[in-house]
N, C-alpha and C positions, 0 to 999 in steps of 0.2 A: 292771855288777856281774856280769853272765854271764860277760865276759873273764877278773875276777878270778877267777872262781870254774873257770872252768876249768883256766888257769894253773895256780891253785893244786893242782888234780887231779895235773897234771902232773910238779910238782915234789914231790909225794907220791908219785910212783910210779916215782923213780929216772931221770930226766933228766940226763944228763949235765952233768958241773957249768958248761962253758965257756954251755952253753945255758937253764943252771937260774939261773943269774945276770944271764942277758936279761932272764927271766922273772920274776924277782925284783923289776928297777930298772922294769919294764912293769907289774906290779902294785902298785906304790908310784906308779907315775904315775898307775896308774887310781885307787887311792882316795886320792889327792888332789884329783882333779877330781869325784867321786860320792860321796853321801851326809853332803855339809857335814862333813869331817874323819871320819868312821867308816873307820877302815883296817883293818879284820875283819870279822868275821863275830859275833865276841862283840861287839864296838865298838856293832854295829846290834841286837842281841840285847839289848843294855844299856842302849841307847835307849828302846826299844820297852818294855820292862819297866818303864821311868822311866817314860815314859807314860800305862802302862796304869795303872800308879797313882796318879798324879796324875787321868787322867781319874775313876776309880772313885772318889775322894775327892769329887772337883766335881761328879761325878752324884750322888750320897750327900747332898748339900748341897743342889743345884736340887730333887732328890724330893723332902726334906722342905720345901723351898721352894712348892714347887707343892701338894704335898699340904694343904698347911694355908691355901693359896689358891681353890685348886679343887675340893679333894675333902673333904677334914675341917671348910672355912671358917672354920680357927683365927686370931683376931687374927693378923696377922703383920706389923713394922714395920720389917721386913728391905726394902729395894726392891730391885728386881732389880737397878740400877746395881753394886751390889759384883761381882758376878758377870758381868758383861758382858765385863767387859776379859782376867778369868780365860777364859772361856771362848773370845773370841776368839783367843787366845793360844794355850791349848792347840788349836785348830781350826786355825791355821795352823801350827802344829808338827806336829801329823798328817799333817795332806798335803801337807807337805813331803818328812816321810818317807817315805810312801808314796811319793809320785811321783818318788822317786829310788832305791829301789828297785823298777828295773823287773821286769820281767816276764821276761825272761832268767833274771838275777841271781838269782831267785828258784826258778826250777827247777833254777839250778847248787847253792843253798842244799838246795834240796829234798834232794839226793842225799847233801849233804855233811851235813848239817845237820837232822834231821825238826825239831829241839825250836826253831829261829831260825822254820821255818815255821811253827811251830802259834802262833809267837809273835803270824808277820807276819797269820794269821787271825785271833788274836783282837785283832787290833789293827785288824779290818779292821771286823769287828762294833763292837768297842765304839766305833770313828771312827763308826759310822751311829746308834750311840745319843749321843755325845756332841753331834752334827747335829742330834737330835731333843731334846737339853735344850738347844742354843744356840736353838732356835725357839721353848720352851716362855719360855725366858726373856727372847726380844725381844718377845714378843706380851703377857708381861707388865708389858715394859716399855713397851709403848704404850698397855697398857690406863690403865696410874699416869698418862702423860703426854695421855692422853687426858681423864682428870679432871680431870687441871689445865688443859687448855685451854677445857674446860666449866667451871670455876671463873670461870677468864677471861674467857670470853665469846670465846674463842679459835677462834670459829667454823668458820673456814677451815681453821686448825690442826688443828683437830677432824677436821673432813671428809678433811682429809690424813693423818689419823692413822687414819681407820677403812678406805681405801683401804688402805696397809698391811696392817692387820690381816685385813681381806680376802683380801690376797694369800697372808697366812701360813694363817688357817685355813678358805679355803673354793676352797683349790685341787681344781684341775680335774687334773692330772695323779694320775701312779700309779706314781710312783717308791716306792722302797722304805720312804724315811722318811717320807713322806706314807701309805701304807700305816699304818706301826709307828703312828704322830701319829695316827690313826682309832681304831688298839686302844685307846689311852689310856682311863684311868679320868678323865682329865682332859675330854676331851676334847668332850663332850656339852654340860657348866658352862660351856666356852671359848666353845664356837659359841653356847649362847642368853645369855652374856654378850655377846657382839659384837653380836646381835640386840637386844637390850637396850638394849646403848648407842647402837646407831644409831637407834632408836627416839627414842631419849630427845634425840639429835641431832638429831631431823628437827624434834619436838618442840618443842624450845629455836627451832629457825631458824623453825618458821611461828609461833611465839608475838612473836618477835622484830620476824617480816615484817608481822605485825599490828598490831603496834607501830608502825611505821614506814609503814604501809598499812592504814589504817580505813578499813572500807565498813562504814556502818551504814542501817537504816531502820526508818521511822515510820509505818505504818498510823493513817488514820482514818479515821470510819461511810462518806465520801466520796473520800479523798483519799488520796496516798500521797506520802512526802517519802525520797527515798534523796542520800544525803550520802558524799564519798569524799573523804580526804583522802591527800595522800601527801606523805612528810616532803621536805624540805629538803634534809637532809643528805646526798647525793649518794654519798658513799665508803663511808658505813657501809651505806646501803642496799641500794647493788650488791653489797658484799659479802655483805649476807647474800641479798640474790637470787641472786648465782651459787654461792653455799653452799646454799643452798634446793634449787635446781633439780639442782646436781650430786648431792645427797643422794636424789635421783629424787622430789622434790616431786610430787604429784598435783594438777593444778591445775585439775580441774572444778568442786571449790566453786567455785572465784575464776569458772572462766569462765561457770558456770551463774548464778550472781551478776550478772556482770554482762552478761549474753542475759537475762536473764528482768527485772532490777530497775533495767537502764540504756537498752539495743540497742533492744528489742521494745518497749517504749513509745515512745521517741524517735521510730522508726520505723510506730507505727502512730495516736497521738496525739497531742492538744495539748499539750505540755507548758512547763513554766518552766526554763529552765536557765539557772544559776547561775554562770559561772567566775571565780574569784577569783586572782589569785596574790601578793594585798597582804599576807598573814601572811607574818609574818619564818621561823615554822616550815616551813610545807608550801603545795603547792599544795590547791585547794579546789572542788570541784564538786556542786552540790547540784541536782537534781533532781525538779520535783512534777509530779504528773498524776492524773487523777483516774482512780479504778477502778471506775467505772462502763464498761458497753461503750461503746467507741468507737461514733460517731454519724461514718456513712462524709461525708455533708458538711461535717464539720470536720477530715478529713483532711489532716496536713499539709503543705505544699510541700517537693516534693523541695530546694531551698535551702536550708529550714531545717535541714531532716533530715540534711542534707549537712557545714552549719555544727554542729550540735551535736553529730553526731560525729565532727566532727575535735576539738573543744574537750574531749569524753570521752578522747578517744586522750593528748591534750596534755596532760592532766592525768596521767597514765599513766605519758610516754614515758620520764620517771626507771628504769623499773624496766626498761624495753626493751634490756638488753643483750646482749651474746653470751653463750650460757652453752654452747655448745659449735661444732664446727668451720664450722657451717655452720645453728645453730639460734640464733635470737632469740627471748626471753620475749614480745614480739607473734607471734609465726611457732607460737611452741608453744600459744598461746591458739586464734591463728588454727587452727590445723588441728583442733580442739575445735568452735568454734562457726560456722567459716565457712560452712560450706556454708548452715546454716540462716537467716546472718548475710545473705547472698548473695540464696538463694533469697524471703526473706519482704521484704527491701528492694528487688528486681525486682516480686513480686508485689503487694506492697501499697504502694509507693511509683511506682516508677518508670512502673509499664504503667500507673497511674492519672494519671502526669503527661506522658502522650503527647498530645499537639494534636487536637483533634478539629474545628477549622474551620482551613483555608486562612487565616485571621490568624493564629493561635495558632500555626501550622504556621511561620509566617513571622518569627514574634518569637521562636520558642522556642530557648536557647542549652542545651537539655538534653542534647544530645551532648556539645560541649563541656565542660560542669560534669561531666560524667560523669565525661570523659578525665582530668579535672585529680585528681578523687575517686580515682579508680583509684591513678591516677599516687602520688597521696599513701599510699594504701592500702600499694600494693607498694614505697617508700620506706622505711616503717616495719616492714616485712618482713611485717604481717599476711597478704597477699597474696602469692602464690607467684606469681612474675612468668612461670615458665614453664607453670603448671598452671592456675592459676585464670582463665579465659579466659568466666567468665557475662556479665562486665557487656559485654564483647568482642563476645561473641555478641549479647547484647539490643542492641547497639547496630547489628551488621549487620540484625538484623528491625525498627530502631525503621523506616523509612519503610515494609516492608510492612504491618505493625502499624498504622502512620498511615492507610493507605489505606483499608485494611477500618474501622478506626474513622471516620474522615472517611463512607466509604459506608453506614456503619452510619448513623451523625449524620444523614446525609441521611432516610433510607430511617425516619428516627424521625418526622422532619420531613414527608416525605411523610405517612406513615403518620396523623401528627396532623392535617394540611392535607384527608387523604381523611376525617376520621370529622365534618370540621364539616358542619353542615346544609348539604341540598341548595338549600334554598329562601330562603335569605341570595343571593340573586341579584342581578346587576348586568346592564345593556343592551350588551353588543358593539355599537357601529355605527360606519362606517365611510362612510356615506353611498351605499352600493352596492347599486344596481339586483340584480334578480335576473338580466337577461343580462349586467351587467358581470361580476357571481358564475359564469357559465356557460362566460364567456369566458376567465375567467385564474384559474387556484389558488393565486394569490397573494391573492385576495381573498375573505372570510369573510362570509356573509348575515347583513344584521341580525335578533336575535335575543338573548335573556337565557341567560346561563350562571350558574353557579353563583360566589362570589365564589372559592369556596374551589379550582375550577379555574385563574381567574386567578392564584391566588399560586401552584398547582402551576408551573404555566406559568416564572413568574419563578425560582422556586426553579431549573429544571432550563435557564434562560438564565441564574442565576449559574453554573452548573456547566459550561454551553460557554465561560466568559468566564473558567475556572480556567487554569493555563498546562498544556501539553501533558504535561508531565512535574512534578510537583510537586516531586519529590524530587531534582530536579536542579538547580542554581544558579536561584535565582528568577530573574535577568536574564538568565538564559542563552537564547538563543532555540534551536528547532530544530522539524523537520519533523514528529514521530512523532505519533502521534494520543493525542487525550485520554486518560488512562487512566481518566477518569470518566465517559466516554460512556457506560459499560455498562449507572449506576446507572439513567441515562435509560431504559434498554429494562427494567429490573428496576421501578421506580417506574411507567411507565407500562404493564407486565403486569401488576402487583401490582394497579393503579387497575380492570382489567378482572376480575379476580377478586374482589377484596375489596370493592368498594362494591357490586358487586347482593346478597353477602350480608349487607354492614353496615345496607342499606335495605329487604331484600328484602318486606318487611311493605306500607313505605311505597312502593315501586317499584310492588308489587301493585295496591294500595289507591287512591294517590292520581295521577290523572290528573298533575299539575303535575310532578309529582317525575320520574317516566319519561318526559318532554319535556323537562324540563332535565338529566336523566341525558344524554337522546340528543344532545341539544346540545351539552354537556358530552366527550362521545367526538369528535362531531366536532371540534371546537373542537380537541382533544387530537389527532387525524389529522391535522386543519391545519396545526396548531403542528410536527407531524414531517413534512411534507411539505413546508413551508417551511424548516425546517431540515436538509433531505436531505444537502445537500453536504457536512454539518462531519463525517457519520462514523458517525453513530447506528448501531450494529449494528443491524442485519434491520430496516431502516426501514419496506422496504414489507409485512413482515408485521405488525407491529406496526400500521401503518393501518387495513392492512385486519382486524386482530382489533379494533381499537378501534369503527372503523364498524361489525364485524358484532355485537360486543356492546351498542352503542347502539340500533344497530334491531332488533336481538333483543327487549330490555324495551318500546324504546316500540312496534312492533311487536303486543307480548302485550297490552300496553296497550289499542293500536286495536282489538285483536279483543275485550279487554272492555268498551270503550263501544260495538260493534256487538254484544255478548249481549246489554248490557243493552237497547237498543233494538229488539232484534228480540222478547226477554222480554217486553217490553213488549206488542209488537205480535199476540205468540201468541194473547194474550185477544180478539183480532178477530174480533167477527161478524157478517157482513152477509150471513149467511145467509136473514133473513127477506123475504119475498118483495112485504112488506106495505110496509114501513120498518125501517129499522135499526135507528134509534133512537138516542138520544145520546151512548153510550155509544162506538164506535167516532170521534166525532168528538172525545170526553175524550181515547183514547188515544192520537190523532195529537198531540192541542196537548202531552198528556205527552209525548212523545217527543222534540215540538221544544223543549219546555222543559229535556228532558235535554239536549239537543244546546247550546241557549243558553247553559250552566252548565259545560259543557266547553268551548263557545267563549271564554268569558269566562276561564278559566285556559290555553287554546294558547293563543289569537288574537296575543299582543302578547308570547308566550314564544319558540314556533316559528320559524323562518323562514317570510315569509309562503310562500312555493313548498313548504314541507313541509307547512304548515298546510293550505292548498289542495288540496292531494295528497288527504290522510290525511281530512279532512273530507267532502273530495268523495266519496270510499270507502265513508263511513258515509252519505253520504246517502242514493248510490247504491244502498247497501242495502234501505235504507230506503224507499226509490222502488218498488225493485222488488217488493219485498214487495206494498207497496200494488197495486202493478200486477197482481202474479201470483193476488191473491186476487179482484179484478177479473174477471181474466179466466176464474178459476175457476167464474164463478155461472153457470148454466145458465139462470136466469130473472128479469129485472131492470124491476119496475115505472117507468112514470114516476114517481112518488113515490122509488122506491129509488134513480133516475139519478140526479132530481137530490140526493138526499141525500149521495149518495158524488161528484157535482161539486160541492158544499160542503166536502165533505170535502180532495178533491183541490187545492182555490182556497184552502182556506187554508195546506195545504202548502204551494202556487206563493208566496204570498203572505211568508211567514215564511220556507221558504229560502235567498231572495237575502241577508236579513240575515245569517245568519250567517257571510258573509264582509266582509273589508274591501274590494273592493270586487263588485259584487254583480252583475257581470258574469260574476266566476270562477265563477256555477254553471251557465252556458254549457254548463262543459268536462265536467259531469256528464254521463257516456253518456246515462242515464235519463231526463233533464230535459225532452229534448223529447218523449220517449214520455209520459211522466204530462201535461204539457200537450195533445199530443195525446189522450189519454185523457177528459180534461175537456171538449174537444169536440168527441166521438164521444159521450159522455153526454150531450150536450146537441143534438147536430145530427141534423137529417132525416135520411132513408134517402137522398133524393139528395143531400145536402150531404157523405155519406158515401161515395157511388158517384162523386161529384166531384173529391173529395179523393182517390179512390184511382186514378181516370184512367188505367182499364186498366192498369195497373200503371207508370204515368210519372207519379204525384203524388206528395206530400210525404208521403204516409204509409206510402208503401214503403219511405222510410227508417229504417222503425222498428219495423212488423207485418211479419210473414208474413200472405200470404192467410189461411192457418187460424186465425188466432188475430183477421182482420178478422170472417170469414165465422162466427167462434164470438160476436163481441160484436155482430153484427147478430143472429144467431138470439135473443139474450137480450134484445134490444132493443124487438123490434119482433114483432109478429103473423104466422103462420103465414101469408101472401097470397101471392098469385100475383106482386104488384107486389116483396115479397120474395123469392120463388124468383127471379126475375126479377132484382135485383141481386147477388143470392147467385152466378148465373150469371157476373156480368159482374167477380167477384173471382176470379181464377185466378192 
């Protein structure tokens, strides 16, 4: 158009004619090929004018169209269809012409022509409002076609019709007509009609999906009965599920529904489940449980729990389709309730169905069943095969898990085996001398332990008898050490701490108990000394705390039956110079009557070589006592001698018996001094200067001179024949 228009200049302003007829046959060829046959400038002028009023007429018509739709909401039974084809017609008759009339042509027009340009303006305007009635009038026409597919039940239709309408009135851009389209008086009614009917769409499809997907339930005072059916009909379903979901369906009812009134009971209770698929209608899943709290010992097996929710999912899976590129109605449920789904079926199913004994450990196929669950999980898309990695993970901690439960199991077991009574006692014997005992620590002195030591004992040789590695191929063999050795050294510290204060009363209190206590450590020393080789961490500490905790209590023990005895003996007084009197001979027979009533709970407890020991100690005591107040008197009647060698003779007399056999009081230091004492009470002054044979007689084994020459002074009369042996003691 520029060319012509210049040409045309040209030839207006006196061109020569041979060159004005170039120019002539060169602008006949241009508007032949530009502007669809307009060969002027009035040709396109005349266009443009036909246009404008044709357009001005069809806007004339769409406004009171619209107006009585949207703005005044007059009856109108005009549909927009009449007007659709007008307008697209005039919409492409417009920018046709325009776009053939370029941009050139238009500034050669400009010059030639102001009145063809103000044409091609206002043709340029009213082309953007006749844009803005062709849109006022397709959004009408989806709105009409939109009812009808809701008449229809034209679900999909629907949902394809409000996507349109979307597109026309809730654009995002900021073009000019979209601008003019906001001024609108229309334009407020259009957008909360769209609002409206998508409403009323979403509406229609979850009324519909309810229809075709009933979850109902049934409380009673006890019980609770939830029932889910889902239809049959497979095509109508999906379609209105993927109409549902594209419509941006909100689906926490459905998934809180089914975590709160399907998931979390299955998962924490007994329940009845129901799966049907024999209705010709739908499939059928009914569901009871009681709503009382769950009672943790009727927890139920991860199997079951496993099985009734795949038969929940299966009854389901109708609805499970794709509803967009890379989203499934399980996958959309799923990222709703999984986590919770996840977490509370690890927590309250699975860590409770971890093996807590080495058989369990050995039958249990709950890895497995796990893998296959998952497997199924992320099949069905609820599970996000790249993200969701809990059960993954609980499955790498299930043998740590095992272990600490397994030592836990023990360490209960222990714990129960230490609180039984000390005095349920049984006899160790093994027919062992006390030097075969001396000679090899492979062998253990006869003597009573505790029964409830014995089955300690067994418990912690099933645990060397575990395999080295639990969690590795059970036939697998190999080198590494037990990984249960440790509970051993935790069970048998535990045994050193906690039973002196589970007894502490009775350890105090009763003689029997803190000799089977002591027993009881050794026994437990023995048993780890004998088992040195398999590995026991800190073997030889553990020994030696076990023996120092045994002789520690029985120990405390022996020094309270030497208070008591020496208690006893405090009230002694043979002070008087006359006779004693009978009193100090009451409290010797009490004392060996205490000693009798302790013997009678060691004797056949102890081993005899500790018996021995610990007895001999207290009598020794008890000896010297005698001896020491003896040698205290400064002045000792005959009457008084032999009162107190009565005294002395029935000691001699009574403490052979308190051992088995009655030789072992030989080994008491004291025993021949208090015999010697007895007579020196009894013997002459020479039968005592005899005895002591310048210092090479038998009673130098036992006196000092001073303590000879102090029990002659008490003896015997101030004589010369006295001084006189007094001499001969040095």
């Amino acid at each position: 158009m520029k060319e012509i228009l210049f040409m045309f200049l040209l030839i207006t302003n006196g061109v020569v004619e041979t060159e004005r007829v170039k120019m002539v046959t060169t602008i006949a060829e241009l508007c032949k090929e530009d502007l669809n046959g307009i060969s002027s400038a009035e040709g396109t002028k005349t266009s443009i004018v036909r246009i404008l009023e044709q357009i001005r007429r069809f806007q004339d018509r769409i406004r009171k169209h619209i107006e009585d739709n949207y703005v005044d909401f007059i009856p109108n039974h005009t549909t927009s269809d009449v007007y659709i084809d007008e307008g697209e017609s005039l919409l492409r008759e417009t920018e046709h012409l325009l776009k053939n009339v370029e941009s050139d042509a238009r500034l050669a027009l400009n010059s030639a022509n102001v009145e063809l340009t103000q044409c091609l303006e206002e043709l340029r305007e009213v082309a953007m409002g006749l844009k803005l009635s062709y849109r006022l009038l397709k959004i009408d026409q989806y709105f009409q076609c939109l009812e009808e597919a809701n008449a229809t039940k034209d679900y999909l239709e629907a949902l394809n019709l409000l996507g349109k309408l979307k597109s026309l009135i809730c654009c995002e851009s900021s073009s000019d007509v979209d601008i003019l389209f906001q001024k609108c008086d229309c334009y407020d009614t259009i957008k909360v009609r769209y609002h409206i009917q998508a409403n009323i769409l979403q509406q229609n499809l979850q009324q519909k999906f309810e229809n075709l997907v009933k979850f109902s339930e049934k409380t009673f005072p006890s019980a609770k009965s939830v029932n889910l059916q889902v239809s049959k009909d497979v095509s109508q379903l999906q379609d209105t599920v993927l109409a549902l979901f594209e419509a941006r369906y909100n689906p926490m009812k459905l998934c809180d529904f089914l975590l709160e009134n399907c998931i979390v009971p299955i998962i924490t209770k007994p329940v009845s489940v129901d799966y049907s698929t024999e209705k010709d209608d739908y499939f059928q899943i009914n569901i009871s449980y009681s709503v009382k709290a769950a009672n943790i010992s009727l927890r139920p097996p991860y199997k079951q729990v496993f099985t009734h929710i795949k038969s929940h999912f299966e009854c389901l899976e109708n609805i499970n389709i794709k509803v967009s590129a890379n989203r499934y109605v399980f996958s959309i449920i799923g990222s709703h309730i999984r986590d919770k789904f996840m977490k509370l079926l690890i927590e309250e199913c699975l860590m409770h169905s971890i093996p807590e004994t080495m058989d369990e450990y050995r039958e249990s196929t709950l890895l497995d069943d796990l893998q296959l669950f998952q497997q199924m999980l992320k099949d069905i898309y609820f599970l996000d095969s790249h993200k969701n990695n809990e059960f993954t993970a609980f499955s790498a901690k299930f043998n740590i898990i095992f272990q600490e439960r397994f030592s836990v199991k023990i360490m209960e077991s222990a714990r129960g085996i230490m609180q039984k009574d000390l005095q349920d006692m049984i006899t160790i014997s093994d027919g062992n001398t006390g030097d075969e005992v001396k000679n090899n620590i492979l062998l253990f002195p006869q003597c009573m332990i505790s029964k409830g030591t014995l089955e300690l004992t067994k418990l912690m040789e099933r645990i060397l008898r575990q395999p080295s590695n639990p969690c590795r191929e059970i036939n697998e063999s190999d080198n590494e050490p037990n990984l249960f050795l440790s509970i051993i050294s935790t069970i048998l510290t535990t045994y050193c701490s906690d039973v002196p204060k589970i007894y502490d009363k009775l350890l105090e209190s009763i003689p029997q108990q803190s000799a089977l206590f002591y027993n009881n450590c050794m026994f437990l020393a023995h048993w780890v000394t004998k088992n040195a080789d398999v590995g026991i961490p800190a073997h030889p500490v553990l020994v030696k705390t076990l023996q120092s905790t045994g002789l520690r209590i029985f120990k405390a023990q022996e020094d309270t039956q030497r208070s008591i005895v020496l208690d006893i003996m405090n009230n002694l007084d043979i002070s008087d110079t006359h006779s004693i009197g009978p009193i100090p001979l009451k409290l010797v027979r009490q004392c060996l009557r205490q000693m009798e009533l302790l013997k009678n709970v060691w004797l056949n407890v102890l081993p005899e070589s500790v018996y021995n020991k610990s007895f001999g100690s207290i009598l020794n005591e008890f000896f010297q006592y005698i001896i020491r107040r003896i040698l205290t008197l400064e002045d000792i009647s005959a009457t008084v001698a032999s009162e107190l060698s009565e005294l002395i003779n029935v000691t001699l007399e009574k403490a052979p018996d308190l051992f088995k056999e009655k030789h072992e009081v030989l080994q008491i230091s004291s025993w021949m001094k208090l015999q010697q004492l007895q007579m020196i009470l009894n013997a002459s002054l020479q039968e005592i200067i005899d005895q002591w044979c310048d210092g090479a007689g038998i009673l130098t084994a036992n006196y000092k001179a001073e303590e000879l020459r102090h029990l002659i002074r008490a003896l015997f009369q101030n004589t010369d024949r006295r001084a006189k042996a007094l001499s001969r003691i040095v």
